[in-house]
N, C-alpha and C positions, 0 to 999 in steps of 0.2 A: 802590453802593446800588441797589437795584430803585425804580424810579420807578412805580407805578399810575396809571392813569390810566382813564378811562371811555370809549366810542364815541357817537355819536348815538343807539345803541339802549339804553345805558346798561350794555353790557357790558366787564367791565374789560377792559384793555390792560396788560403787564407789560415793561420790559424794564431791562438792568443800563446805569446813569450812572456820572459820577465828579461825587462832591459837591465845587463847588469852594470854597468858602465857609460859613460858619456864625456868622450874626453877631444883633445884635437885632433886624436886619431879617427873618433866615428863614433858611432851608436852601436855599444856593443850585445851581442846578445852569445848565445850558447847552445847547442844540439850535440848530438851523434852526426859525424860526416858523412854514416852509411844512412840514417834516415832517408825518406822521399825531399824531404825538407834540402840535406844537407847536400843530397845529388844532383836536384835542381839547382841549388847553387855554385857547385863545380862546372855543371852543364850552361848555365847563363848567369852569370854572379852578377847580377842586378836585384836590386830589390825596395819595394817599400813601407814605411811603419807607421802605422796608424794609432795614435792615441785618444780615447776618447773621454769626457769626464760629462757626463749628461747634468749632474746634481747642480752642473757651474755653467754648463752650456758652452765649453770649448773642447775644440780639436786643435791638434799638431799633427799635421804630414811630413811626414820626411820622404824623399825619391833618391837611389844613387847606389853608384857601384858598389860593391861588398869585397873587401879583403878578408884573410885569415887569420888570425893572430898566431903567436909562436907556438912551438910545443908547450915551452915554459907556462906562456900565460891560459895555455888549455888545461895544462895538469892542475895549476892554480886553484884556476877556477874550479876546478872537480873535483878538488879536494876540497873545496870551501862548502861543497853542499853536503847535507845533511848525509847519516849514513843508510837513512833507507833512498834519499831519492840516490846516490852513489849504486847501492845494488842494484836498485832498478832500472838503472843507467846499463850497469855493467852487464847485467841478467839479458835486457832488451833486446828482441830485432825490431825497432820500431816499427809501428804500421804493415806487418806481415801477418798473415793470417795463423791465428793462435787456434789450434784444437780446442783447448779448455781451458780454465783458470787455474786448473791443479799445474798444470803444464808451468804454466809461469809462475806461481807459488814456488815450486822446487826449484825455477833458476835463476830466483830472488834468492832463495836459501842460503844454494850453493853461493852465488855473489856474498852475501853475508859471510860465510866462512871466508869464503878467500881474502877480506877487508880486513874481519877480524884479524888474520894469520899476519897481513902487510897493511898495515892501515894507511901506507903512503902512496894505494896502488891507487891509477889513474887509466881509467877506459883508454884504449887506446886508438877510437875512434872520435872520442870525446873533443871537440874543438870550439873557439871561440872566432867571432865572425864581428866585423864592422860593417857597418852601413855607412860608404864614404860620402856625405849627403852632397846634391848639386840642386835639391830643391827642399826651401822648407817652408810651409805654407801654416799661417795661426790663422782659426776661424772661429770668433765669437758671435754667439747665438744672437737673436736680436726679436722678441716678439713679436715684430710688424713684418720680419723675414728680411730685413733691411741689415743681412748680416754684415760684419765686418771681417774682410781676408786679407790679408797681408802677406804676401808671398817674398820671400828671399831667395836668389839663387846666385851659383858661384860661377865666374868667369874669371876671362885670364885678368881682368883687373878687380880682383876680388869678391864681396857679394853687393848684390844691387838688390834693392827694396821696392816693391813695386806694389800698390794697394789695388785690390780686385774689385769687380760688380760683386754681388752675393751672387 
C-alpha cells in the first residue's frame, strides 16, 4: 500500500508499506517512530492509503486519523519480522544521511549480535500505527473511462455510501 502522509509545510509525503493488519480498530501498518514517516505522524496524525492493483484495474483509498497501537502490539509485531529486517530495524536511523554502506553493514552486524544475545529484544522506537478510516472510496477501471467509484464515509449515524462521476 502507498502510505501519504503530510510535512511541517503541509506537503504530502508518499511512500509503499506492507499493511499488516485490518481490523475494527483500523488499517494497520508499522515504522520506526523516530523516522521522517513516523514524526509526521506525531506532528499531524492524519493520513491516507492507497492500494493499487493495475493487472485487475482496481483501487481502494482509504483517508482518516491515525492512532498508536500499544507497546504490547509494537513489540509483537517486531518480533514477528524476520531477523535480518529486526537488525536493520534496530541498526537504522532511517532516512538520515549515511556516509557509506560499510557504515551500515557494521550496525546491522552489531544489531545481529545483540538479537542473537536476546532474541526477544524489540527496537524501542519500533511502533504500530492505525489508520482510523472516515473515508473509503473503491474504483473500478472501465475501458471507455466510464469508471465506477463508490465512496463510503463514516458519521455520527454510521457509514453512508454514495456512488461517484468517474
Amino acid at each position: 500500500m502507498t502510505l501519504s502522509t503530510s510535512d511541517l509545510t503541509g506537503a504530502p509525503d508518499a511512500r509503499t508499506l506492507i499493511l499488516k493488519d485490518l481490523d475494527e480498530q483500523g488499517w494497520w501498518f508499522a515504522t520506526s517512530a523516530a523516522s521522517i514517516k513516523g514524526s509526521q505522524l506525531a506532528t499531524h496524525p492524519v493520513a491516507a492509503l492507497t492500494f493499487y492493483w493495475p493487472q485487475v484495474a482496481r483501487q481502494v483509498r482509504v483517508r482518516g486519523h491515525v492512532v498508536t497501537g500499544s507497546a504490547e502490539r509494537s513489540a509483537a509485531d517486531f518480533r514477528s519480522r524476520g531477523t535480518g529486517a529486526r537488525a536493520v530495524a534496530l541498526a537504522s536511523r532511517e532516512s538520515q544521511p549515511l556516509d557509506n554502506r560499510s557504515a551500515c553493514a557494521r550496525a546491522v552486524a552489531d544489531a545481529e549480535r545483540q538479537l542473537a544475545a536476546d532474541p526477544d529484544l524489540a527496537a524501542p522506537s519500533w511502533q504500530v500505527y492505525a489508520v482510523v478510516a472516515h473515508t473509503v472510496e473503491f474504483w473500478q477501471a472501465d475501458k471507455d473511462r466510464q469508471h465506477v467509484r463508490v465512496q463510503y464515509r463514516h458519521g455520527e449515524d454510521g457509514w453512508t455510501r454514495t456512488l461517484l462521476w468517474p
